[in-house]
MMTF fields as JSON, N, C-alpha, C and O atoms, coordinates in Angstrom:
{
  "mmtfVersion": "1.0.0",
  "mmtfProducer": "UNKNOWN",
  "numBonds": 319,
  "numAtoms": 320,
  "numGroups": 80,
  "numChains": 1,
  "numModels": 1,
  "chainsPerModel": [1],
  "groupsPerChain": [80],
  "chainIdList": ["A"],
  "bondAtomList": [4, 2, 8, 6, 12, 10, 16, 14, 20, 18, 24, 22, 28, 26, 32, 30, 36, 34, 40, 38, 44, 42, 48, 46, 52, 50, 56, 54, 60, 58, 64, 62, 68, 66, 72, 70, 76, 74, 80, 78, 84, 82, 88, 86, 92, 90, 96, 94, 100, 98, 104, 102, 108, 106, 112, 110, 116, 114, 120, 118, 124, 122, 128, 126, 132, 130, 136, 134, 140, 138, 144, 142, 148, 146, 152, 150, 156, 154, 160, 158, 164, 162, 168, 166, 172, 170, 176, 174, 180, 178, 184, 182, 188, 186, 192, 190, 196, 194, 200, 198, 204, 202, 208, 206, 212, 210, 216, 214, 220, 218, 224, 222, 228, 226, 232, 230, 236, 234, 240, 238, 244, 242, 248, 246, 252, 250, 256, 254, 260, 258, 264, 262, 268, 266, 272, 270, 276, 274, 280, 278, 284, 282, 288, 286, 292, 290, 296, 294, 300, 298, 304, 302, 308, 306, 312, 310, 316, 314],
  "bondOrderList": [1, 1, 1, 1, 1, 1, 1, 1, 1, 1, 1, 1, 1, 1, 1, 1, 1, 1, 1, 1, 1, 1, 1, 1, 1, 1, 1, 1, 1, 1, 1, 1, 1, 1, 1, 1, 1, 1, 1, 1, 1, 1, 1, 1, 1, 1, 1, 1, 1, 1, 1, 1, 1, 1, 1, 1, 1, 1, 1, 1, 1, 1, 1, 1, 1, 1, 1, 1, 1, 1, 1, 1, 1, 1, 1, 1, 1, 1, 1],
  "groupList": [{"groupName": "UNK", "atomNameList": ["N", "CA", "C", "O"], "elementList": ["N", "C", "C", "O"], "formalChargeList": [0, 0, 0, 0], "bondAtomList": [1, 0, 2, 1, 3, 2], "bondOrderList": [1, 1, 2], "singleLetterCode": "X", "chemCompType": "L-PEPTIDE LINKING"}],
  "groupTypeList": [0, 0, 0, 0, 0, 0, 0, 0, 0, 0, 0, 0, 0, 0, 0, 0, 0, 0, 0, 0, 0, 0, 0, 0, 0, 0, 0, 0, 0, 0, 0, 0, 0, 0, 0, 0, 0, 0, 0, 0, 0, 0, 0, 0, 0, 0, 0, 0, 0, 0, 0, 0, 0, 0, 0, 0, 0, 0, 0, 0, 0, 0, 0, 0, 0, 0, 0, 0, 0, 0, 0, 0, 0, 0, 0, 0, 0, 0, 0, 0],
  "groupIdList": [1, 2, 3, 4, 5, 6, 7, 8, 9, 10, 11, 12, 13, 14, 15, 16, 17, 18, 19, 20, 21, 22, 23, 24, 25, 26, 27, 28, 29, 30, 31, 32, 33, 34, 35, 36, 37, 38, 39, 40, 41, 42, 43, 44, 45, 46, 47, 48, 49, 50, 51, 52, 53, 54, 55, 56, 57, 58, 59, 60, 61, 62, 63, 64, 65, 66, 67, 68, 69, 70, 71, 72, 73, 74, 75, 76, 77, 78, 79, 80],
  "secStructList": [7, 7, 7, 7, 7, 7, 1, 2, 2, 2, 2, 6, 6, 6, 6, 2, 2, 2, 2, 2, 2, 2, 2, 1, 7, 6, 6, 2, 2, 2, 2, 2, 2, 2, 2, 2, 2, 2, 2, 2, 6, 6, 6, 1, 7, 1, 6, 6, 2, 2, 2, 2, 2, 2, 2, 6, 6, 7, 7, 2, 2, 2, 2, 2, 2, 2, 2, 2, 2, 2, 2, 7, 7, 7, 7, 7, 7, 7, 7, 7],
  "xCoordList": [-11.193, -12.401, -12.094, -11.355, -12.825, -12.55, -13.62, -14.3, -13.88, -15.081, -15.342, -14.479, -17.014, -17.243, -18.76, -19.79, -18.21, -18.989, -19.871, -19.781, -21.141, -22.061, -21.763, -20.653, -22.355, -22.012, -22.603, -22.325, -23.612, -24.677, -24.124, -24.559, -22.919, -22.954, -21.075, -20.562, -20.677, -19.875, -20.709, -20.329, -21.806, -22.721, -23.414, -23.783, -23.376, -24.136, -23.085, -23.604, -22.033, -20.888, -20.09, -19.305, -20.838, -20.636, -21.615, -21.412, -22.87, -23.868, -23.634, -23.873, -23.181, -22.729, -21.558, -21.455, -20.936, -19.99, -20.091, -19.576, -20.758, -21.84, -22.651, -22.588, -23.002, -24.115, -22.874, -23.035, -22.011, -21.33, -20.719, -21.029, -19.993, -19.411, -20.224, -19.935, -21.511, -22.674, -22.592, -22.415, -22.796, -23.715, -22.551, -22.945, -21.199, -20.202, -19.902, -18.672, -20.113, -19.187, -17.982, -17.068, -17.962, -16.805, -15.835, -14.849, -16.064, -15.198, -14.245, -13.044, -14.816, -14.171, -13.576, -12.466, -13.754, -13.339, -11.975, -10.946, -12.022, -10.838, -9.736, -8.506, -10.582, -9.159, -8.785, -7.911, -9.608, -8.989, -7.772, -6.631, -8.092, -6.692, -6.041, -4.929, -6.416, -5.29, -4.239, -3.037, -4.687, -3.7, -3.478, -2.452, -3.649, -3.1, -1.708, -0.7, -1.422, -0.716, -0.011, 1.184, -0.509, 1.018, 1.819, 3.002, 1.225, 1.36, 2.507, 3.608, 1.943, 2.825, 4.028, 4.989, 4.19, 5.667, 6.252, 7.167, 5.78, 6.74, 6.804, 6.117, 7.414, 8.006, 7.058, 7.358, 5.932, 4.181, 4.023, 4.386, 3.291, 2.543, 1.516, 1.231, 1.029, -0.046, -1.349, -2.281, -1.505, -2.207, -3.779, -4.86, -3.707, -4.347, -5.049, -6.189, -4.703, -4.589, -5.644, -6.817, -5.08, -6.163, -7.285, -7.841, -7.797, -8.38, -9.212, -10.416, -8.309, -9.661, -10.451, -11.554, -9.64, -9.857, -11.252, -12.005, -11.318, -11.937, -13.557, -14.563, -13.283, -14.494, -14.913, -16.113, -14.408, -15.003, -15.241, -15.186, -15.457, -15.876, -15.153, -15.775, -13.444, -12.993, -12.659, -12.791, -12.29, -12.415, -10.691, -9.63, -10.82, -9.341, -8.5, -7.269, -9.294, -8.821, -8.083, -6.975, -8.87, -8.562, -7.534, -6.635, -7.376, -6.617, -4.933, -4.344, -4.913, -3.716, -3.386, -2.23, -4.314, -4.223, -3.32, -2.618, -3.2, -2.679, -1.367, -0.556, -1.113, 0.189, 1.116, 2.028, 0.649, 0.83, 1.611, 2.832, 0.983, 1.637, 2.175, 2.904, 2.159, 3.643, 5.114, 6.245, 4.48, 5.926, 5.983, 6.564, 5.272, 5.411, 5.019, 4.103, 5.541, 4.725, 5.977, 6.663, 6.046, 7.46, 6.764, 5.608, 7.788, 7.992, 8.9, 9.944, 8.841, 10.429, 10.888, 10.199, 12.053, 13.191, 12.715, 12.503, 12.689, 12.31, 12.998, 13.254, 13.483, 14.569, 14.248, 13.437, 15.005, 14.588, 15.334, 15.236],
  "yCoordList": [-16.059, -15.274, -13.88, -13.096, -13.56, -11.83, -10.775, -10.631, -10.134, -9.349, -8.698, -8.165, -8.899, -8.578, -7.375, -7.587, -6.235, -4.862, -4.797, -5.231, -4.505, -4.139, -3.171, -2.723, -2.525, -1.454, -0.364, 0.758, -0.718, 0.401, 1.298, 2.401, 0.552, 1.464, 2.522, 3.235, 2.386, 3.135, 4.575, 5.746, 4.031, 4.608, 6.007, 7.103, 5.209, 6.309, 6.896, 7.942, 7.035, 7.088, 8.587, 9.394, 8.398, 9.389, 10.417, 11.532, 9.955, 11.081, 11.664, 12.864, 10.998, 11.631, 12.695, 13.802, 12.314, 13.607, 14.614, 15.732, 14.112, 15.462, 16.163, 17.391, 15.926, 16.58, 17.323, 18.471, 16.672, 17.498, 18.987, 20.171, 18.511, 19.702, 20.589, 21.786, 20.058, 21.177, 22.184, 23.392, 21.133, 22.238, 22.596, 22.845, 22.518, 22.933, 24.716, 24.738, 25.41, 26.674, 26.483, 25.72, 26.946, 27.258, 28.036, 27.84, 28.946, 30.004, 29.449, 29.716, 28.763, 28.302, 27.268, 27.688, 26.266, 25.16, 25.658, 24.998, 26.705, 26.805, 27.844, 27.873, 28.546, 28.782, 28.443, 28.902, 27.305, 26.267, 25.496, 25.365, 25.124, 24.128, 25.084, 25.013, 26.284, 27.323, 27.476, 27.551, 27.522, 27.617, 26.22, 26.333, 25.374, 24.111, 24.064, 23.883, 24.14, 24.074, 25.117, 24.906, 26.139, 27.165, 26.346, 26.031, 26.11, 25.275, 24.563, 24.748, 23.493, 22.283, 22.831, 22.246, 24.244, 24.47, 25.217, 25.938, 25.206, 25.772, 24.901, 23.916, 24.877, 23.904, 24.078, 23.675, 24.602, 24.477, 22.928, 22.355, 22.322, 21.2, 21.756, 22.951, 20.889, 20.658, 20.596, 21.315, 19.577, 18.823, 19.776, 19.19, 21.103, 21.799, 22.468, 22.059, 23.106, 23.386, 22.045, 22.314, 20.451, 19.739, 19.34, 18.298, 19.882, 19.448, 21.178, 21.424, 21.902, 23.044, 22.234, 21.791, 22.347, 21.902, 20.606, 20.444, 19.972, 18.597, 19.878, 20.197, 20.149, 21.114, 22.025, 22.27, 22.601, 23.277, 22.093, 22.467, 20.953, 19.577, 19.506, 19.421, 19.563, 19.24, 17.304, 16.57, 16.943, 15.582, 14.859, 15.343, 14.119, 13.043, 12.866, 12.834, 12.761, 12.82, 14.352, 14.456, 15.223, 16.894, 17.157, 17.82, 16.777, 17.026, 16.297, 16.772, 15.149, 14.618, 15.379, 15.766, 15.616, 16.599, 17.598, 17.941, 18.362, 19.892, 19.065, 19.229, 17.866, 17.271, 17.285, 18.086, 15.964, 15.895, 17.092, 16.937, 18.607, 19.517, 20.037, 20.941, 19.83, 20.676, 19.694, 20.012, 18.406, 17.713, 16.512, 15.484, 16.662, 15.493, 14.342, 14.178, 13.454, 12.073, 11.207, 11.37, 10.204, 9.067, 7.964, 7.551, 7.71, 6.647, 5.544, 5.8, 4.863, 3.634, 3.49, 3.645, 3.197, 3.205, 1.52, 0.587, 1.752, 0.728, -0.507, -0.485, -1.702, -2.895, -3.75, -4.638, -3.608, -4.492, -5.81, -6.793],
  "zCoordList": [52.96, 52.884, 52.352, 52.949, 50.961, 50.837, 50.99, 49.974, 51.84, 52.48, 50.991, 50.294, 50.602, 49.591, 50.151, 50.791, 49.551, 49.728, 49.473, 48.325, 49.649, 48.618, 47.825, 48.112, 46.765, 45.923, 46.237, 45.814, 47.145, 47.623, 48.646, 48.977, 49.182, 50.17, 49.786, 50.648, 48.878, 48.079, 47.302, 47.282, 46.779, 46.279, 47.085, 46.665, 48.793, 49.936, 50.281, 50.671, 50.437, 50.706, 50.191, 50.69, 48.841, 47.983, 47.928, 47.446, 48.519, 48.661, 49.749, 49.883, 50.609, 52.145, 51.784, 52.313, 51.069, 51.018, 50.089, 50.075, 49.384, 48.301, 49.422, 49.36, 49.895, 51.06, 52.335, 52.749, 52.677, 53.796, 52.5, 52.63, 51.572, 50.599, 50.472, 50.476, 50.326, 49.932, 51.376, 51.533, 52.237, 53.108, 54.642, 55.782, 54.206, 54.54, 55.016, 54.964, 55.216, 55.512, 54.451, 54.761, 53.592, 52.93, 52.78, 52.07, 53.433, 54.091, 55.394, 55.431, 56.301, 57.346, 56.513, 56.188, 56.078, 55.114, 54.646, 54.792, 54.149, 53.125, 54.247, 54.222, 55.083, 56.079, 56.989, 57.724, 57.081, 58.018, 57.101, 57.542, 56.079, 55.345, 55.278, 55.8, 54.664, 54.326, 55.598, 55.342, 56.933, 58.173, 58.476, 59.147, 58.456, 58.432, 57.258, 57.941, 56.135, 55.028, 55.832, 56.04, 56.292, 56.345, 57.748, 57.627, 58.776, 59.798, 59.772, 60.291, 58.893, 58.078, 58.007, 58.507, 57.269, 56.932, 57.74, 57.344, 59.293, 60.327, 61.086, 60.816, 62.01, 63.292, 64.251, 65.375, 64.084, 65.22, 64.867, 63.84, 66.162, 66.179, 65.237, 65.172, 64.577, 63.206, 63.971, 63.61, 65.264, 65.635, 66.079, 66.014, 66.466, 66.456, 65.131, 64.91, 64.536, 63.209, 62.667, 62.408, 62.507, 61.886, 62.948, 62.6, 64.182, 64.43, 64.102, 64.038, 63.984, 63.607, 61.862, 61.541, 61.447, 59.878, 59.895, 58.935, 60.932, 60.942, 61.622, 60.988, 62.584, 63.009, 61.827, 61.951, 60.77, 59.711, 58.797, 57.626, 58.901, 58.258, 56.843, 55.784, 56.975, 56.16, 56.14, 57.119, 54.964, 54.945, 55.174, 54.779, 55.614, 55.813, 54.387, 54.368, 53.248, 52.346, 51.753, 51.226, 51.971, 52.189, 52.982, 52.463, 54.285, 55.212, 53.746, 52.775, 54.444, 53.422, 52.168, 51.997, 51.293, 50.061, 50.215, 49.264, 51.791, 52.069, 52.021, 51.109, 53.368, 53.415, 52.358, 52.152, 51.495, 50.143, 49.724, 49.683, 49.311, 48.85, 49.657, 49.247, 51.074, 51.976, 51.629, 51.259, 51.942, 52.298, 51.399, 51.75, 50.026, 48.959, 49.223, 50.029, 48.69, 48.877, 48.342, 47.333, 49.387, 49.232, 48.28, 48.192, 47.706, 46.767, 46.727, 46.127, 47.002, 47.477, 45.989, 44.981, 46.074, 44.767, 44.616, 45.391, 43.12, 42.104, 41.843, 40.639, 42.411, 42.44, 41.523, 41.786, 39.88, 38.714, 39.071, 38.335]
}
């Protein structure tokens, strides 16, 4: 069986997060990741830090984004 999506709801999905971006605080938004990312690169638990970031309605995908540029992104070595 392969669970087949509707398209509609990819579609709402995307309006939902057009609508949180819009009507976001963007000021809190961006210094919330901004102290999260610095976070990341000290020896503080993070865990605070992203839960401020999630309360200024940053997104899961956002959150990872900061990761990403603190501590890169693994790649497993290539076996021809």
């Amino acid at each position: 069986n392969i669970l087949k999506v509707d398209p509609k709801i990819g579609e709402m999905q995307v309006e939902r997060l057009k609508k949180l971006r819009a009507e976001r605080d963007q000021k809190k938004w961006k210094e919330a990741l901004d102290n999260l990312r610095e976070v990341s690169k000290s020896d503080e638990n993070v865990m605070p830090a992203v839960i401020e970031a999630v309360k200024a309605r940053a997104t899961v995908g956002e959150i990872c984004d900061v990761w990403r540029d603190v501590y890169g992104e693994y790649r497993p070595k290539e076996f021809v």
